[in-house]
N, C-alpha and C positions, 0 to 999 in steps of 0.2 A: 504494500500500500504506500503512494505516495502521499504526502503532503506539503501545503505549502503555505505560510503566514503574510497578511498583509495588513500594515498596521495603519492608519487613517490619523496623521500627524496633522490636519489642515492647514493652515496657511496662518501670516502676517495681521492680514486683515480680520483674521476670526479671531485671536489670541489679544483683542482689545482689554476685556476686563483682569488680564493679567499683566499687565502697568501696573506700577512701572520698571519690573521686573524683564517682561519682554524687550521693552526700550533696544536692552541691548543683548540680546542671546535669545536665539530662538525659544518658543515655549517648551518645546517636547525635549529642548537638551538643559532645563535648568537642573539641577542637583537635588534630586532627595536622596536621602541617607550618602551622600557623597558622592552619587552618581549619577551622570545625566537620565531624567525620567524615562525615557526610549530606552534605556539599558536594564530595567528591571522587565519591558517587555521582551527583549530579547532573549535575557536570562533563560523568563522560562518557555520563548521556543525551541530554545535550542534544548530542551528537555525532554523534548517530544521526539523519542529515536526515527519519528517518518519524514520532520521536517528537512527538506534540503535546500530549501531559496528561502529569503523572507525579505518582502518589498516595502519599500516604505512610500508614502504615496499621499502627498498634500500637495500644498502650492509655495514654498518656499522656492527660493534658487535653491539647487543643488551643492554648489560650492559650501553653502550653511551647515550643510551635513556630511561634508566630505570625511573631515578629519576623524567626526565620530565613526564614520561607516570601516575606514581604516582600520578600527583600534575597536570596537563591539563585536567582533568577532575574530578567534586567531586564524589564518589559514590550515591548522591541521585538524580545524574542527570542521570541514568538509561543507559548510555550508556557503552557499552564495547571500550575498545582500547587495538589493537593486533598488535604486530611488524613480519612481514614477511622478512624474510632475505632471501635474495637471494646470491645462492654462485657461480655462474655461471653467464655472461653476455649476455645474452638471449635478450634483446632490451625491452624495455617498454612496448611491448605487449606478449613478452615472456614471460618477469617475470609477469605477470598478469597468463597467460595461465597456468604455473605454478604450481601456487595458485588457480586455477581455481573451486576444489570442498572445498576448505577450503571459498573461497569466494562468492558460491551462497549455501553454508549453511544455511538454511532457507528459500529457494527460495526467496529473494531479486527478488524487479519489477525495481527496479532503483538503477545503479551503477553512484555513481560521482565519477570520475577519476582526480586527480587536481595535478597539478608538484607543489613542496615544493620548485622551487627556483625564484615564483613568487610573487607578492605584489601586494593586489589588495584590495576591498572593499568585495569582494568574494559576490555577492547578488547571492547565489544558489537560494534563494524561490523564485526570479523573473524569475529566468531563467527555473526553474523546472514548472511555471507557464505557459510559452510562449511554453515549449515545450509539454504538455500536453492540448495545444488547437490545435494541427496540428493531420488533421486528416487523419495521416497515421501511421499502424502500427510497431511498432518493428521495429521506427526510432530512429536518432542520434544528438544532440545537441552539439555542440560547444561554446564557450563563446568567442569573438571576439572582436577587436575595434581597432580605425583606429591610424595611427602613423604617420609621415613626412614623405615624400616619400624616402629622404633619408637616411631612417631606416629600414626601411619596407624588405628590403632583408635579414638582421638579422636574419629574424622568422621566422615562417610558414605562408608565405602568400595567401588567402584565394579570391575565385570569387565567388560571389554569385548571385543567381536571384533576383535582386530588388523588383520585386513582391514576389515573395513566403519564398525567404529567403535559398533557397536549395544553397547548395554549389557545383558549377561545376564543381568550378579545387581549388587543393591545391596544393601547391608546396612549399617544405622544404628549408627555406634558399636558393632563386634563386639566380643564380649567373647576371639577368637582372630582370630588375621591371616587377614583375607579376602584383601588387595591393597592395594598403596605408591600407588595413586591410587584419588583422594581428590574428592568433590563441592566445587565452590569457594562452593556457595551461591547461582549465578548460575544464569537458568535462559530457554529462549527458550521460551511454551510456544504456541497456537494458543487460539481460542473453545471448541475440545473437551476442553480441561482440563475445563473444569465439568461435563460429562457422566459423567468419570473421578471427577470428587469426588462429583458424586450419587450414584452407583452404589456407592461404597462407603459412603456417608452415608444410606441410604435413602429419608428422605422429602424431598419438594420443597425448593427453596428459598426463605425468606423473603421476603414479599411486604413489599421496603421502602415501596411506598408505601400500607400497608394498616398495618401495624403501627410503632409510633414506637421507634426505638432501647432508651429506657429501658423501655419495656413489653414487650419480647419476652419471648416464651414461651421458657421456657426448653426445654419441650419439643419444640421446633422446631430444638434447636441439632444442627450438625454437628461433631463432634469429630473434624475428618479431620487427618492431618499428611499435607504433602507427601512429606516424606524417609521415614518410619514405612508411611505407608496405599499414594500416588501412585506413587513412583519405584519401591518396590518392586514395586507391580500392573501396573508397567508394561514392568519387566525379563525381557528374552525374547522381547517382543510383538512386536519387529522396530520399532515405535513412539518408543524413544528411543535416544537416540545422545550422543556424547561429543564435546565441543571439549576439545582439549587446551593450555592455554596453557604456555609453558615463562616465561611472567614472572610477577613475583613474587606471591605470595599470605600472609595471615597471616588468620587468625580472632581479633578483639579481642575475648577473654572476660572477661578480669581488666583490673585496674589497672595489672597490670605488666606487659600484654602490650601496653598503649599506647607505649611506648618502644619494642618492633619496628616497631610500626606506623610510628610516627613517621621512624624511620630509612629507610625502604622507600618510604615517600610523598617524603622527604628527597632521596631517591635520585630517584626518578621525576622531581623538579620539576627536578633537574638538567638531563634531557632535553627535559622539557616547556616548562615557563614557570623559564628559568635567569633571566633578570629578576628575581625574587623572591627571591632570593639573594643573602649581603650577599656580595660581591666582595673577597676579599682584595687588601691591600694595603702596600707598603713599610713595612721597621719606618721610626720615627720621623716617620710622616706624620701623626701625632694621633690614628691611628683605631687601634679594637684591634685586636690580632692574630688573623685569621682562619682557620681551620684545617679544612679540609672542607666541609660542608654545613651551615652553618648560614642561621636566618630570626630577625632584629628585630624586632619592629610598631617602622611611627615612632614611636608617640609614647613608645618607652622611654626611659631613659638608659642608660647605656653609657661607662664610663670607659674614657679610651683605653688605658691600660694592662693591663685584660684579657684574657684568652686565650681562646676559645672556639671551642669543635669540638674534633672532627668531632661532625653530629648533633644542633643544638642550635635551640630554637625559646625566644625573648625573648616574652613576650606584650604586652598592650598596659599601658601607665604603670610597668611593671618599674623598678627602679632596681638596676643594678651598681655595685657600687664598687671603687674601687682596688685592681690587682693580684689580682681573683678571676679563679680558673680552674673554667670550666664545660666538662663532656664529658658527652655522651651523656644530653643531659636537654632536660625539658620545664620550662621558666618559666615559670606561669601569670602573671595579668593581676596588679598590685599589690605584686607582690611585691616586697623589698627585700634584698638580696644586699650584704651589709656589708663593710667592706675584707679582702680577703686572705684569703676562704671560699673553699672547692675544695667543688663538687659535683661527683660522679662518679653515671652513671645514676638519675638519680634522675628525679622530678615533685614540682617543687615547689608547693604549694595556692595558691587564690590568696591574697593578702593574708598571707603567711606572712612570716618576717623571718628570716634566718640571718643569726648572728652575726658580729660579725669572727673572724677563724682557726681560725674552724668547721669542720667535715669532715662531709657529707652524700654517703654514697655506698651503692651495693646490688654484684650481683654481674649482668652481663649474661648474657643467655642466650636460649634461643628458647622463645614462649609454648607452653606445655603440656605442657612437657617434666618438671613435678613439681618439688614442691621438693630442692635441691640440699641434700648433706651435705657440711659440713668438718669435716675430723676426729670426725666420729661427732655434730656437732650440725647441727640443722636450722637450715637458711639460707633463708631467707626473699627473695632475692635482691633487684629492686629494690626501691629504699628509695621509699616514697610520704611525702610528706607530705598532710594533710588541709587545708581550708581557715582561714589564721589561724593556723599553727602558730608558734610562737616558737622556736627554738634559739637558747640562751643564748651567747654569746663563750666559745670555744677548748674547743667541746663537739663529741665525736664520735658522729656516729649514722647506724650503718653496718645495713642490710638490717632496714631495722624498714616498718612501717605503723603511720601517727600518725594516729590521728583526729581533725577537728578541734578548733582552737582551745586546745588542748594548750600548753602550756609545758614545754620541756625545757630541767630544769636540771643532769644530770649524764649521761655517757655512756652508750649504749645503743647495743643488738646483738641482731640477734635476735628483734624484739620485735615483739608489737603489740601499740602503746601505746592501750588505753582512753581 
């Protein structure tokens, strides 16, 4: 059996609400638990002993993703990795449609389909398991799991037969409570998806080797969405069905949904690769005080009299100084953490400076849960900083979003700073 991954990174234009973070590095390559997000999808397809290609396929330039495509996978692990750019907005099942004879090249039996702006534990081999004991042909799998109910309108909300596991009704982001589970974004499908996308796409699809990417007709396009056109035409048919995972899942939409993320990957690597893990250690052994889950790159500094954790990821050339205490945050690369600063959830930019007995901190909470009120003002909760940001010595700036390169020279709450 072959198979083959394609993972749905979108583009520039769609990673708006992830400012100002995106500003500068793609969305799908920013770092959780230390590594670019696209790298924990990868992780686990290449876990999947049938995959041998996995394409990545949004609207970024290609050059974006070069270095990473280099370096996520080694050469004697036999897999290929191919970037499909799409230059046209065709819906998620268009741009598939597409690509359609570049992607069953080799007659693949199994296509996994997986959105790049999710965080998950990704168990495809259990799911590719569950769906090859249903004894029905040239069906369809979903990966699934349940959420609060009032969250559950958020996503793609999912009905399913108890007994069988067939999904009845899908409905995209209701505007009333359909059902507490929820699409994960992950998807196992077959060769006869394409069939599924033409039939509600009308005409053929693109002849790529007839037509050159930049000249397509635009009246050739297929504006089909999977979740919107697919899942829905395909609820009832007896055709798709539901894997339910009970671990953990989050959808990275915002800037400040990267800090769940982060703690959930945090948590996984615990299980996973706990090697990567800085190891707490006796006071007074020179090293700082470890506290939970936290990741250093080498090459940071790291004064020994730091506190840090639970939840905390050092990027690479960081410098901490004396007596600062970090929780519940992401350090980008450069950055410089001055004596005796307290970060509390936040993401610091990279190349940013906080000051010495500075206070950087937001309010935690779960992504999409709406902005929060205290005392009748809106709360912004994590605090982002942007790339380059400077906080001044013994300045507090609690639940702002700073765009880069900013100078802040007196307290702020609240905000977002221009």
């Amino acid at each position: 059996m072959l198979a083959k991954a394609i993972i749905l990174i979108g583009g520039p234009q769609k990673g708006t609400r992830f400012r100002p973070l995106s500003m500068e590095l793609a969305k799908p390559l920013f770092p959780l638990a230390g590594v670019p997000m696209l790298q924990h999808h990868i992780d686990a397809c290449k876990k999947v002993p049938n995959i041998r290609q996995i394409f990545l396929m949004g609207f970024y330039d290609e050059s974006e993703f070069a270095t990473f495509m280099t370096q996520c996978i080694s050469p004697d692990e036999g897999i290929q990795i191919s970037y499909l750019r799409e230059t046209q907005a065709l819906g998620t099942g268009g741009g598939l449609m597409r690509y359609r004879d570049i992607i069953l090249e080799g007659q693949p039996d199994i296509l996994f389909v997986l959105h790049g702006d999710v965080c998950s534990s990704f168990p495809l081999n259990d799911m590719l398991a569950e769906h090859q004991k249903r004894a029905v042909t040239d069906h369809f799998t979903l990966m699934a799991t349940q959420v609060e109910r009032e969250r559950a309108h958020l996503y793609g909300c999912v009905v399913e037969n108890p007994e069988t596991g067939e999904v009845l009704h899908y409905a995209e982001k209701p505007q009333t409570f359909v059902s507490d589970l929820i699409s994960c974004g992950v998807f196992i499908f077959t060769p006869k998806l394409f069939d599924h996308i033409n039939a509600l796409s009308g005409p053929p699809a693109l002849d790529l080797d007839c037509v050159d990417d930049e000249e397509a007709d635009p009246r050739n396009s297929h504006n089909v969405s999977l979740e919107r056109d697919v899942l829905v035409q395909l609820s009832g048919s007896g055709k798709l069905f539901v894997y339910k995972t009970l671990d953990f899942w989050t959808a990275v939409k915002t800037s400040g949904s990267a800090l769940h993320a982060n703690r959930c990957y945090l948590s996984f690597v615990r299980k996973s690769n706990p090697e990567r893990l800085v190891a707490a250690k006796p006071a007074g052994s020179g090293f700082p005080t470890i506290v939970g889950d936290v990741i250093i790159d080498p090459t940071a500094t790291v004064d020994p009299t730091c506190k840090l954790g639970p939840n905390v990821t050092i990027g690479p050339g960081a410098k901490i100084g004396a007596g600062v205490r970090i929780v519940d945050s992401i350090v980008l690369d450069q950055v410089e953490v001055k004596p005796h600063a307290c970060i509390i959830h936040a993401v610091i930019g990279w190349q940013s400076i906080v000051g010495a007995w500075s206070r950087v901190e937001g309010v935690p909470g779960l992504p999409g849960t709406g902005n929060q009120y205290v005392n009748g003002q809106k709360n912004n909760g994590v605090t982002i900083l942007g790339k380059g940001v400077e906080v001044a010595a013994e300045i507090i700036v609690r639940n702002c979003i700073v765009l880069p390169h900013k100078s802040l020279t007196s307290n702020q709450r609240n905000e977002i700073l221009l």
